[in-house]
C-alpha positions as CSV (number, residue, x, y, z in Angstrom):
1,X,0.0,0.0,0.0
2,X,1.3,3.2,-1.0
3,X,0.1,6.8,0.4
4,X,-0.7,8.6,-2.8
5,X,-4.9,7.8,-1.2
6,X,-4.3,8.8,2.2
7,X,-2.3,12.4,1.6
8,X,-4.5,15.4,1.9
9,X,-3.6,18.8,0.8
10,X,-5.1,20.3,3.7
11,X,-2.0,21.9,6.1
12,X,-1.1,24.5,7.7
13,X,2.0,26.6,6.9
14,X,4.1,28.8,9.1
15,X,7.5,30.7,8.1
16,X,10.8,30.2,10.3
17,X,10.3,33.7,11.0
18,X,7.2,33.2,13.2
19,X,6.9,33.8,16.9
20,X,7.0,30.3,19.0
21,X,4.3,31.8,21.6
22,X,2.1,32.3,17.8
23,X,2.1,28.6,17.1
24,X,1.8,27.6,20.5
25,X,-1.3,28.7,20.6
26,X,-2.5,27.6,16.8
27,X,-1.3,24.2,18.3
28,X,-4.1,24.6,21.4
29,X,-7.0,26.6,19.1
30,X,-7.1,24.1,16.2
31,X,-6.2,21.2,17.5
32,X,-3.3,20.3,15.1
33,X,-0.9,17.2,14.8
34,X,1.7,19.1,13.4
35,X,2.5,22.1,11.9
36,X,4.7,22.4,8.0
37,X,7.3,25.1,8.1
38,X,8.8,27.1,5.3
39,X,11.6,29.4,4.8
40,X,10.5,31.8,1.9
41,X,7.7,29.6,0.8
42,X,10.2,26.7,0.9
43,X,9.6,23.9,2.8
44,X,11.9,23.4,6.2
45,X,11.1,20.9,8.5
46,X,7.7,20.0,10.8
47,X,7.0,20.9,13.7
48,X,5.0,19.4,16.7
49,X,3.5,19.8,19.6
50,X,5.3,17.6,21.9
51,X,8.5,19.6,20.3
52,X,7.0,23.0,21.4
53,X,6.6,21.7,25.2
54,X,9.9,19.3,25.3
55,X,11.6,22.8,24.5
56,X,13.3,25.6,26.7
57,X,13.0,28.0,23.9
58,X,11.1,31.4,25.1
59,X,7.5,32.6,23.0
60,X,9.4,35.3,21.9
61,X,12.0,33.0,20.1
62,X,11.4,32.3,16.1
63,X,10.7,29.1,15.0
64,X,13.7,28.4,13.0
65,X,15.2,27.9,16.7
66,X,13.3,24.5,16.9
67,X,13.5,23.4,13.5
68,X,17.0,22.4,12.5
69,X,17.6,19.2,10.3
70,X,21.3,17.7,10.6
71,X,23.5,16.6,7.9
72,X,22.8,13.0,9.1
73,X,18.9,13.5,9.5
74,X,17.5,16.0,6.9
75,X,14.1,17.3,7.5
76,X,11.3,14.7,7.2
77,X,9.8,14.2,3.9
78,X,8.0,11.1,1.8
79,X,7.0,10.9,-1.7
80,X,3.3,11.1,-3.1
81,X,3.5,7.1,-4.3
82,X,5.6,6.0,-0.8
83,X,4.7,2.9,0.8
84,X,2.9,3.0,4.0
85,X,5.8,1.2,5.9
86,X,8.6,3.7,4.6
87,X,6.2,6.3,6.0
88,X,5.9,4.9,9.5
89,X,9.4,5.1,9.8
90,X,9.8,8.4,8.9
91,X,7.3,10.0,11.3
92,X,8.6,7.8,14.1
93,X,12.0,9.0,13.4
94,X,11.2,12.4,13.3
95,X,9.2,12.8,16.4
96,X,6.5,13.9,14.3
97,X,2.6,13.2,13.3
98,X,2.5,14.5,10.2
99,X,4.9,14.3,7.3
100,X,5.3,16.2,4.1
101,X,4.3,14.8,1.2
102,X,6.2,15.4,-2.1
103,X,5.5,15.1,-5.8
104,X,8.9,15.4,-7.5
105,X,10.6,18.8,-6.1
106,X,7.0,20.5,-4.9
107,X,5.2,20.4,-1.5
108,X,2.4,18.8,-2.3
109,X,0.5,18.0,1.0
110,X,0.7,15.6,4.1
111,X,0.2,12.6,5.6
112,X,-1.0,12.1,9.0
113,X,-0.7,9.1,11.9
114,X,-4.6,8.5,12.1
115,X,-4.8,8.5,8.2
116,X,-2.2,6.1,8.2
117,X,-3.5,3.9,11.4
118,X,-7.3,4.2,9.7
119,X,-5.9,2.6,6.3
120,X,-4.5,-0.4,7.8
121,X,-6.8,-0.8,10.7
122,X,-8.3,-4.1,9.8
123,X,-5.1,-5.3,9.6
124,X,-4.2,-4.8,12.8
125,X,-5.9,-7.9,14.3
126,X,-3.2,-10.3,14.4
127,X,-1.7,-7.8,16.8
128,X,-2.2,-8.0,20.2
129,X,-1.5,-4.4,22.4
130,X,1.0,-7.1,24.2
131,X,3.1,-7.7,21.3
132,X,4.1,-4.3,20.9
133,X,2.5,-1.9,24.3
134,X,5.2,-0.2,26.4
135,X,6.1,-1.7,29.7
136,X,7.9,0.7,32.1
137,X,5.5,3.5,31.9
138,X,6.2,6.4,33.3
139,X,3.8,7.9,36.1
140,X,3.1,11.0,38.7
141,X,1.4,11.3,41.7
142,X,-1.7,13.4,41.6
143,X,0.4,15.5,44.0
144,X,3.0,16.0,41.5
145,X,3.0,19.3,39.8
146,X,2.5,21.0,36.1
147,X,6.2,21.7,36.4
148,X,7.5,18.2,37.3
149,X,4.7,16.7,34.7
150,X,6.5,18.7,32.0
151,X,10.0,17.6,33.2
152,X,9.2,14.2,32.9
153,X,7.8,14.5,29.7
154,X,10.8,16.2,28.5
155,X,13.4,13.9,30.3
156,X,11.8,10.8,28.5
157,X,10.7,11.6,25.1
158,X,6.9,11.1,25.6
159,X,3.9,12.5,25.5
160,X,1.7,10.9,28.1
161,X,2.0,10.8,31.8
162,X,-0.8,8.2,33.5
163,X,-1.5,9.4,37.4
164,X,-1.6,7.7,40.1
165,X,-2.9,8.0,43.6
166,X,-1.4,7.5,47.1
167,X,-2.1,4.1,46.9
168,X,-0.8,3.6,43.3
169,X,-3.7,3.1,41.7
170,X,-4.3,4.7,38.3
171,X,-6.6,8.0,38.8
172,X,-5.9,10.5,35.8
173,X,-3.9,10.9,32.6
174,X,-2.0,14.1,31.7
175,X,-0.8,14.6,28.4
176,X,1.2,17.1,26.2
177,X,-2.0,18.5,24.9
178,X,-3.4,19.0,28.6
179,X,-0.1,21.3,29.4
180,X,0.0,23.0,26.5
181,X,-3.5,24.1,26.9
182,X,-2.8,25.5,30.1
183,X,0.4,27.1,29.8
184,X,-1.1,29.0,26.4
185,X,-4.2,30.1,28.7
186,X,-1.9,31.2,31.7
187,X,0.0,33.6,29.2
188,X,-3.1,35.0,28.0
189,X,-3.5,35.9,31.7
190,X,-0.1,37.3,32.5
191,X,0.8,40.7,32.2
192,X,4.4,42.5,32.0
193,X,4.6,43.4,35.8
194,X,3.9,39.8,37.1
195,X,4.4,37.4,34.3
196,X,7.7,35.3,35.9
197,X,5.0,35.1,39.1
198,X,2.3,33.6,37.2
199,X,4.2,31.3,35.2
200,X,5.8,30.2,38.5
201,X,2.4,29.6,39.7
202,X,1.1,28.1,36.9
203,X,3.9,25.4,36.9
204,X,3.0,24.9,40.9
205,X,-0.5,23.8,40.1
206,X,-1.0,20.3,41.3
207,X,-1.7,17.4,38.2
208,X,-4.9,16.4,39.7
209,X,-6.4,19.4,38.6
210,X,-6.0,19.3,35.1
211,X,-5.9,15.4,34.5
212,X,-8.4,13.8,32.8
213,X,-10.3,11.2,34.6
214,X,-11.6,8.4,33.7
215,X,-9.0,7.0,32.0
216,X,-9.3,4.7,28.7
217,X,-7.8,1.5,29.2
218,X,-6.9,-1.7,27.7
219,X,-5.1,-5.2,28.1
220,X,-2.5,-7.0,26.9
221,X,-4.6,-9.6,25.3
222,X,-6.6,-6.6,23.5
223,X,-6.1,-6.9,19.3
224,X,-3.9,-3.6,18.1
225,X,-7.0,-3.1,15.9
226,X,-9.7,-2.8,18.9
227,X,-6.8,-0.7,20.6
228,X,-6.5,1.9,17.8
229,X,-10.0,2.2,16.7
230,X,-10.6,3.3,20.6
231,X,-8.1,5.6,20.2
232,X,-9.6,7.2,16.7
233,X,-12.7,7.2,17.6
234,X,-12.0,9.4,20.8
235,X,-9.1,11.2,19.2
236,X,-6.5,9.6,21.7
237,X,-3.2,9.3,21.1
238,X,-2.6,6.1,23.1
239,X,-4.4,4.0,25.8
240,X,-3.0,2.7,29.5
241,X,-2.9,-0.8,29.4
242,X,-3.8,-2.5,32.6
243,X,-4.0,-6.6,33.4
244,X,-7.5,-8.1,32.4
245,X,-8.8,-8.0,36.1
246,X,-7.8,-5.4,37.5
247,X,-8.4,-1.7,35.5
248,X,-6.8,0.5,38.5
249,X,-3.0,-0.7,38.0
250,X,-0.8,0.4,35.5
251,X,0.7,-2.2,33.1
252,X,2.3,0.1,30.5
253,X,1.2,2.3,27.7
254,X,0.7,1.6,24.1
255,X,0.3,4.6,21.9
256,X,-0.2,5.4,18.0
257,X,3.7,6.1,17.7
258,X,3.8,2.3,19.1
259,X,1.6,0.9,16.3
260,X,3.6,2.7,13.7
261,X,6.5,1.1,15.0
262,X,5.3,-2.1,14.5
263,X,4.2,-1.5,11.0
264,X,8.0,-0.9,10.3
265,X,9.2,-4.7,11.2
266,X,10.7,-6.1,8.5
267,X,11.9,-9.6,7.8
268,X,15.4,-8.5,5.9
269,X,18.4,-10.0,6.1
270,X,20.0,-7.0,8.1
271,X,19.1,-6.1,11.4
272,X,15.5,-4.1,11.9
273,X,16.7,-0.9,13.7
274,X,14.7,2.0,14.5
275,X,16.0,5.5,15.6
276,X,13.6,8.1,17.1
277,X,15.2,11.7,17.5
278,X,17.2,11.0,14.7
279,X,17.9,14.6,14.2
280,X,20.4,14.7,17.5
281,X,22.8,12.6,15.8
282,X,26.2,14.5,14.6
283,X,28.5,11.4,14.1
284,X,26.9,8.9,14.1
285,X,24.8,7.4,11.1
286,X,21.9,4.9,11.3
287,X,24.3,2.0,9.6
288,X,27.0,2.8,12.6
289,X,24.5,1.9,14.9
290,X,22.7,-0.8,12.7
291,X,26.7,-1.8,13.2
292,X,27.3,-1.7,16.5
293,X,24.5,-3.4,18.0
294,X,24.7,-6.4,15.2
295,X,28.4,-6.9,16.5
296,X,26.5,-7.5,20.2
297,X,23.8,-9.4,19.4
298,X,26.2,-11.5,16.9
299,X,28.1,-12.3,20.1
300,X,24.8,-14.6,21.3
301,X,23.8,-16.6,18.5
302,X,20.5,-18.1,20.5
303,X,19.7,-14.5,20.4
304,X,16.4,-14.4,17.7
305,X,16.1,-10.1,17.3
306,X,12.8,-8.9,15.8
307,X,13.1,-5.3,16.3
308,X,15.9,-2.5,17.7
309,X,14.4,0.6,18.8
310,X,17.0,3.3,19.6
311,X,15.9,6.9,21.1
312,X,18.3,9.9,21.8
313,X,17.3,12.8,24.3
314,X,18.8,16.0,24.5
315,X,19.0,17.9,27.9
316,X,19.5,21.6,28.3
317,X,23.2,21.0,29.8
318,X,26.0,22.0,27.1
319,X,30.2,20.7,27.6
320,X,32.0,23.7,25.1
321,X,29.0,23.8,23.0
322,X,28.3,20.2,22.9
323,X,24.5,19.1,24.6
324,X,24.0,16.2,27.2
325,X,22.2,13.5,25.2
326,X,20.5,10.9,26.7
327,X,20.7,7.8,24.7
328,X,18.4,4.3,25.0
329,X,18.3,1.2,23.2
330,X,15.9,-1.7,23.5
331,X,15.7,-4.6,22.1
332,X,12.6,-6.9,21.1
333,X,13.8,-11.0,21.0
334,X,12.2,-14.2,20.8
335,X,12.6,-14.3,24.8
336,X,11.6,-11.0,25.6
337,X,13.0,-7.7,25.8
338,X,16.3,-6.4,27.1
339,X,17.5,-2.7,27.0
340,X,20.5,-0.6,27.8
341,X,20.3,3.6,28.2
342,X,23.3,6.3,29.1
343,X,24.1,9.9,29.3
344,X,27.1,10.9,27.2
345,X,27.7,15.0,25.2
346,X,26.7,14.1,22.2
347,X,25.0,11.5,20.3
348,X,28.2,8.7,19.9
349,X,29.4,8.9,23.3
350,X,25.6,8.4,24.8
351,X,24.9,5.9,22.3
352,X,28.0,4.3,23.4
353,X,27.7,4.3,26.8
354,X,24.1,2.8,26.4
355,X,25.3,0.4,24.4
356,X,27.9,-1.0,27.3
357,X,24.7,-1.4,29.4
358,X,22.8,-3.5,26.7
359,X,25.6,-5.7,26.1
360,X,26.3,-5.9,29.9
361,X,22.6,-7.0,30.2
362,X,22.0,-9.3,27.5
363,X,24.6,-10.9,28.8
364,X,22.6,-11.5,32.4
365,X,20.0,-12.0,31.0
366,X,21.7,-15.0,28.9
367,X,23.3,-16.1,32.3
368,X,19.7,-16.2,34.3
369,X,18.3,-18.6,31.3
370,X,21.2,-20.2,31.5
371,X,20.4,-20.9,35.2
372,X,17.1,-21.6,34.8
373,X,17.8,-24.3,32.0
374,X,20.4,-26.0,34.5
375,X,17.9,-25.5,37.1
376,X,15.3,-27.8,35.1
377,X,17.9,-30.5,33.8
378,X,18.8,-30.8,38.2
379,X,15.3,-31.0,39.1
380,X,14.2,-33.7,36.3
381,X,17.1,-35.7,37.3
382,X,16.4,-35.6,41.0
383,X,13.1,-36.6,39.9
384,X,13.9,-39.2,38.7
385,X,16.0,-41.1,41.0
């Protein structure tokens, strides 16, 4: 399936030279998945919500401060007649829910994540949400405030926060929209003489108040297609997923960037690696890591990999110009998952560092099964004497 059906001329456009606090609040009046920008009526990059609140970058600041494609990760684009996986891969990698859509050399429109996840929805079935959901979700406390919400966000690449209560059950959800929405209205409010104090204030209030409650839910055993046509038909962006009798703990999270994940696998020779923040690398290029992580998992032969999912994070901390990157890499196997993560300035030496900790826990991982096997050899002999 290709996306030439799907595309839609319908975008909206906004020049490098806008003001940030401008598009914050398009982002919060019309409800968009992503914004196209141009640099004298040429296109630029995308931006997205998420990127707008993951960012330390003032109202005041232009766009072209958020939009900056590397050499090794030009700004997102697919052609008119691209296939539907190609397309998955490229708004994952870009952080992104919306993708521009080329005919030869011209703009021609975009492609968005629920046009995408609405084509293939029937065939989604032989999915299950536990095949592909996200296990160590992160949460707050319904104590926790809009500032801490927005830190966690930030520190972990995500866009959803599920909250919890004192007694760890799940309460509320809080999401990037949510914060966004009420940041843009507190600015409204603020005026020159106190706005540092209401923005302080504003970043005091207490999750609970602006969570939304109840939360949808689903299980592990769920198909991906049930999942996503829940979260289309209430415009979510994911679901909390929860064990099958019990809807007040918090298994993990499956979203729509989870499903377009999936829809990448592949069944090549090489391995299947995906990189998300792609624009943070510098020196590093998708086949060094491709690379590196073959040379590890080459090392453990039993090892069957179906999928390598590699994220980079940057923080606001800079060595001599150079940002603190936070760098994770998990890995999807025949027995399970196993996943390494480091801090590093720059890209390479956070990818490396992360990739010392995957190697250091496949191997216990290896090691433990290893156990376990002996274990069941000893106990069938004893049996049987």
């Amino acid at each position: 399936m290709n996306i030439s059906d799907i595309a839609t001329e319908d975008y909206v456009e906004v020049d490098v030279g806008t003001r940030l606090g401008k598009v914050r609040s398009r982002f919060t009046k019309d409800n968009l998945k992503g914004i196209i920008v141009t640099r004298d009526g040429s296109y630029e990059g995308v931006l997205s919500e998420r990127e707008l609140l993951q960012s330390h970058v003032e109202d005041d600041a232009k766009v072209a401060a958020l939009v900056k494609p590397s050499r090794n990760a030009p700004a997102p684009k697919v052609r008119r007649h691209e296939d539907v996986r190609e397309t998955a891969r490229v708004l994952v990698e870009g952080g992104v829910k919306v993708a521009p859509v080329f005919e030869g050399e011209n703009l021609w429109g975009i492609v968005t994540v629920d046009a995408i996840l609405e084509a293939v929805l029937h065939n989604l079935d032989a999915l299950s949400v536990g095949d592909i959901y996200t296990d160590d979700a992160v949460v707050i406390e319904e104590s926790g405030t809009l500032g801490q919400a927005i830190n966690r966000l930030r520190e972990n690449g995500i866009s959803r926060l599920p909250v919890v209560n004192d007694d760890g059950q799940l309460s509320g959800i809080v999401t990037t929209h949510d914060l966004t929405d009420v940041v843009v209205r507190g600015d409204k409010q603020m005026t020159t003489g106190n706005r540092a104090g209401e923005s302080d204030r504003v970043l005091d209030l207490p999750v609970y108040d602006i969570m939304s409650s109840p939360v949808q839910t689903t299980t592990t055993a769920e198909s991906v297609e049930d999942a996503v046509a829940t979260m289309l038909e209430d415009d979510l962006g994911g679901l909390v997923v929860t064990p099958d009798d019990d809807d007040t703990v918090v298994k993990g999270v499956i979203t729509k960037t989870d499903v377009l994940r999936a829809l990448t696998f592949t069944e090549e020779d090489h391995l299947d690696v995906q990189v998300s923040n792609i624009s943070l690398l510098d020196t590093l290029t998708r086949d060094d890591i491709r690379d590196a992580i073959t040379q590890v998992v080459d090392k453990y032969q039993d090892m069957d990999v179906l999928h390598v999912h590699v994220r980079f994070q940057e923080h606001k901390e800079k060595l001599r110009g150079t940002p603190l990157i936070y760098s994770q890499i998990r890995i999807r196997t025949d027995n399970g998952g196993v996943a390494g993560s480091g801090e590093g300035y720059g890209a390479e030496n956070a990818f490396r560092v992360a990739l010392d900790k995957l190697e250091r826990n496949v191997l216990e991982m290896k090691e433990y099964r290893a156990d376990e096997e002996y274990e069941g050899q000893l106990k069938r002999k004893l049996n049987e004497l």
